[in-house]
C-alpha positions in Angstrom: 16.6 153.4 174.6 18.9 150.1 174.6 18.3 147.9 171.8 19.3 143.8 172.1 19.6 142.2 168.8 17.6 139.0 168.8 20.0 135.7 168.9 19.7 133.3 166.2 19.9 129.4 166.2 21.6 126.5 165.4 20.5 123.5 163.7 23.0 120.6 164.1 21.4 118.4 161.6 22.8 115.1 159.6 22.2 114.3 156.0 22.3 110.4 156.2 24.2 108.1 154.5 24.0 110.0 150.9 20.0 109.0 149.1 17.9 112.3 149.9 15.2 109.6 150.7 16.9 109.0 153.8 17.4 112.7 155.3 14.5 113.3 158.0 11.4 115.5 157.8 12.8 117.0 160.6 16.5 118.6 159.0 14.6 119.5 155.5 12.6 121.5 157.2 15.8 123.2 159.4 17.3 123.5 155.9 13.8 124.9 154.2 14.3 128.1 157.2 18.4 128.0 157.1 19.7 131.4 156.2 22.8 129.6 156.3 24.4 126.3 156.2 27.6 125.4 157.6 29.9 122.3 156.6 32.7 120.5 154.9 32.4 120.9 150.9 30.8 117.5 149.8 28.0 117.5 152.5 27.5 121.4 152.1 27.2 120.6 148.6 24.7 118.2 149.0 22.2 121.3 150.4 20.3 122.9 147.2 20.8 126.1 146.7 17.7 128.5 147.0 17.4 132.5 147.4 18.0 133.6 150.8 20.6 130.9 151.8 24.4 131.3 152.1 26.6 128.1 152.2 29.9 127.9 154.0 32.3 125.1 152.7 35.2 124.6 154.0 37.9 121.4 154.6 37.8 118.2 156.0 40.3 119.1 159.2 38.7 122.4 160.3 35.7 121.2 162.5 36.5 123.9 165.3 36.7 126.8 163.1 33.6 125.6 161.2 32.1 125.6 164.8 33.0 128.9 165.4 31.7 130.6 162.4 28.5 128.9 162.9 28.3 130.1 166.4 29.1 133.5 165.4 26.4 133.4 162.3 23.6 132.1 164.7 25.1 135.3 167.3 24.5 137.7 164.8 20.2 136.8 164.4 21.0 134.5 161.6 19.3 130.3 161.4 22.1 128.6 161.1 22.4 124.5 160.0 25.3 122.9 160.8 25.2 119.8 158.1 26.7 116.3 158.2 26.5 112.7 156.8 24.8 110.6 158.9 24.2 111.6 162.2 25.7 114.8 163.9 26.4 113.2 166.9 28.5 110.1 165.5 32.1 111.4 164.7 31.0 114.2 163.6 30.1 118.3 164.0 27.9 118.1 167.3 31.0 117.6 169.5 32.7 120.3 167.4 29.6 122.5 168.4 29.5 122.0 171.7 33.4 121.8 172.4 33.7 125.7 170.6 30.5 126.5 172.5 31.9 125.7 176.2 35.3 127.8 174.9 33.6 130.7 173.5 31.7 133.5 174.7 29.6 133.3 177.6 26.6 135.0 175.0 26.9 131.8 172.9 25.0 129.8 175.5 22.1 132.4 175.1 21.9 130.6 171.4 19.1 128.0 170.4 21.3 124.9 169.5 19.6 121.6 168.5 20.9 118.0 167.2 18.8 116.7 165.0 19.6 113.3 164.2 20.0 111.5 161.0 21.0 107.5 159.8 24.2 106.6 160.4 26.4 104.9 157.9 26.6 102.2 160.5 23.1 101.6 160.5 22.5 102.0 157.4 25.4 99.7 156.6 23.7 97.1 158.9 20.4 97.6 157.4 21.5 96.6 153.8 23.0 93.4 155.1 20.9 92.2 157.7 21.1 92.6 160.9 25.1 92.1 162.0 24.4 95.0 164.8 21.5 92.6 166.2 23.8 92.2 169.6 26.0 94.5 171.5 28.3 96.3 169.1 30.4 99.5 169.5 31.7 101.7 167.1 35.5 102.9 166.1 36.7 105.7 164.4 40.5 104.4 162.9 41.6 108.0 162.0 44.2 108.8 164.2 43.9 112.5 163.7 42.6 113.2 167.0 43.4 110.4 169.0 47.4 108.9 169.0 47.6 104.8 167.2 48.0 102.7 170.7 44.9 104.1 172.2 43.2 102.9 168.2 44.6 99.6 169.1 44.0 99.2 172.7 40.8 99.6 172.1 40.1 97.3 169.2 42.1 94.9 171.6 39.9 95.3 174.0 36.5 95.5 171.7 37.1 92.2 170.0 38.2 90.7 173.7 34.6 91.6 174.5 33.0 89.8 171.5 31.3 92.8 170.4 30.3 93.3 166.9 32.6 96.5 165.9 31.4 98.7 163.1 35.2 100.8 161.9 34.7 104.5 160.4 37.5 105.7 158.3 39.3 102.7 157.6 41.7 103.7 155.6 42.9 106.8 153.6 45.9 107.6 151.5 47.5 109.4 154.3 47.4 106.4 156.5 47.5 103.2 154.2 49.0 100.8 157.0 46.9 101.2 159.8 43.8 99.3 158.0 46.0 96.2 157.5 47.3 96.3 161.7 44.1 96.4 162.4 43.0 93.3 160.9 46.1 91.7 161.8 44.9 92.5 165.7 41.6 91.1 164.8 42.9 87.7 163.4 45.2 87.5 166.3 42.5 87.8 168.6 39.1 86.0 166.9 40.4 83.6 164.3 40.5 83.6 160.4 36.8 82.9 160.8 34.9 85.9 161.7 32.9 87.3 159.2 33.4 91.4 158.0 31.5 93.5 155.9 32.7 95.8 153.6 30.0 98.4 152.6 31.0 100.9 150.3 29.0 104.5 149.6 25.6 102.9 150.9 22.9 103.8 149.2 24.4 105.8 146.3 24.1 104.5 142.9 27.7 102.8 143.1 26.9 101.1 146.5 29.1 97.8 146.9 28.7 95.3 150.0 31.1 92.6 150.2 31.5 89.9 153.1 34.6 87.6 153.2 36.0 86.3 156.4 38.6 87.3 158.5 41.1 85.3 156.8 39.7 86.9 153.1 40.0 90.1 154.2 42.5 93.3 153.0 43.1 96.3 153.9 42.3 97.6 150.0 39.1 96.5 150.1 38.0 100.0 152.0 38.8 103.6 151.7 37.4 106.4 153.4 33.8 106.1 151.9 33.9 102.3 153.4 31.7 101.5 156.5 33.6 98.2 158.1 31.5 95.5 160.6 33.3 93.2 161.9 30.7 90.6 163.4 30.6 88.8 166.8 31.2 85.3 167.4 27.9 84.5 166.7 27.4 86.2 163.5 26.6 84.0 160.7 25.4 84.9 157.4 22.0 82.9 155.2 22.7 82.2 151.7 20.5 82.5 149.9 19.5 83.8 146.1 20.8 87.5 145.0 22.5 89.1 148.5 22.9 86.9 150.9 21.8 88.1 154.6 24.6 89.0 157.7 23.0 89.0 161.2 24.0 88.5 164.4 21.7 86.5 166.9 19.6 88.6 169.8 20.8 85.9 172.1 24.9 85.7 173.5 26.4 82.1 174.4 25.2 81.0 177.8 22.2 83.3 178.1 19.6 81.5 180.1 16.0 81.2 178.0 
């Protein structure tokens, strides 16, 4: 009599920007039935520990092998959650997934794998400011770990060409000091000292900071890896106003008919 181990599953679920107020229904419950969770030490961290669960930490640069072991826990019969800050799919684990999954073992496409979405520091960012993602925006990833400097700049280039609103991830690490200050450099080159940028640091944690300065204001030391970075549109403007004033971008582009 053959026997066929049941497969597991996979959770790929994000923790938000950092308040537990802002992680969904939907991934506490994942983590309430995890057997195990899966991530890079200060998000695994973030997951209480309970009987029945084992956590798997590990660094910052080993998304693929964090993908694997996940794959192979979830394999084995085990429920498996595969954690993040914000949301999964933004720069963060679900590609990893899905890029060890299409490598691996043909039995690893047998597995339940869902992404369950969470708030993005980008949005969140936003939120706290206004609205400076009211318009077309994109979003750029500055770390150059998997992706060589031009393309970074050619793309920035062509971003601020466009007149989107741009919200950076990793702006700038200790590893990589200069590449903050080139990129504002690009941006003053190509929209004037005038634009207006937001610096929000660890939003929604207790030593949240949001700064916005213009173009011409703006350094490269004012963000670090924990800082989310909009740089707004042409037709960004901010309201002053008493306590925090408000950043927003108009629903409306230059030229639109009414």
């Amino acid at each position: 009599m053959s026997f066929v181990q049941d497969l597991g599953s996979i959770a790929i679920a994000g923790l938000g920007p950092g308040d537990e107020a802002l992680v969904t229904p939907e991934v506490t419950a994942a983590l309430a039935e995890a057997t195990d969770v899966v991530g890079y030490f200060p998000y695994a961290a973030r997951v209480a520990p309970r009987e029945g669960l084992t956590v798997h930490a590990s660094d910052n640069r080993v998304e693929l092998e964090r993908a694997m072991l996940a794959l192979g826990l979830a394999a084995q019969g085990r429920k498996v959650v595969v954690v993040s800050s914000g949301d999964p799919g933004v720069f963060a684990m679900a590609a990893a997934v899905f890029e060890a999954l299409e490598s691996g073992p043909d039995h690893w496409r047998t597995l339940d794998i869902r992404v369950l979405p969470g708030i993005t520091a980008m949005l969140a960012a936003s939120a706290r400011a206004g609205a400076p993602l009211g318009h077309d925006f994109c979003a750029i990833n500055l770390s150059d770990n998997l992706k060589p400097w031009p393309v970074i700049e050619k793309r920035v280039r062509l971003a601020a060409e466009a007149d989107f609103a741009i919200a950076f991830y990793n702006p700038r690490s200790k590893a990589r000091p200069a590449g903050f200050a080139r990129i504002l450099e690009i941006l003053q080159e190509a929209c004037g000292p005038d634009r207006l940028v937001l610096f929000a640091r660890a939003v929604s944690c207790p030593n949240e900071e949001l700064r916005i300065v213009r173009l011409s204001e703006a350094r490269a030391d004012m963000a670090d890896m924990r800082t989310l970075v909009i740089v707004g549109s042409s037709r960004t403007r901010v309201i002053e106003r008493t306590g925090q004033p408000i950043l927003y971008t108009p629903r409306s582009a230059l030229g639109a008919s009414s």
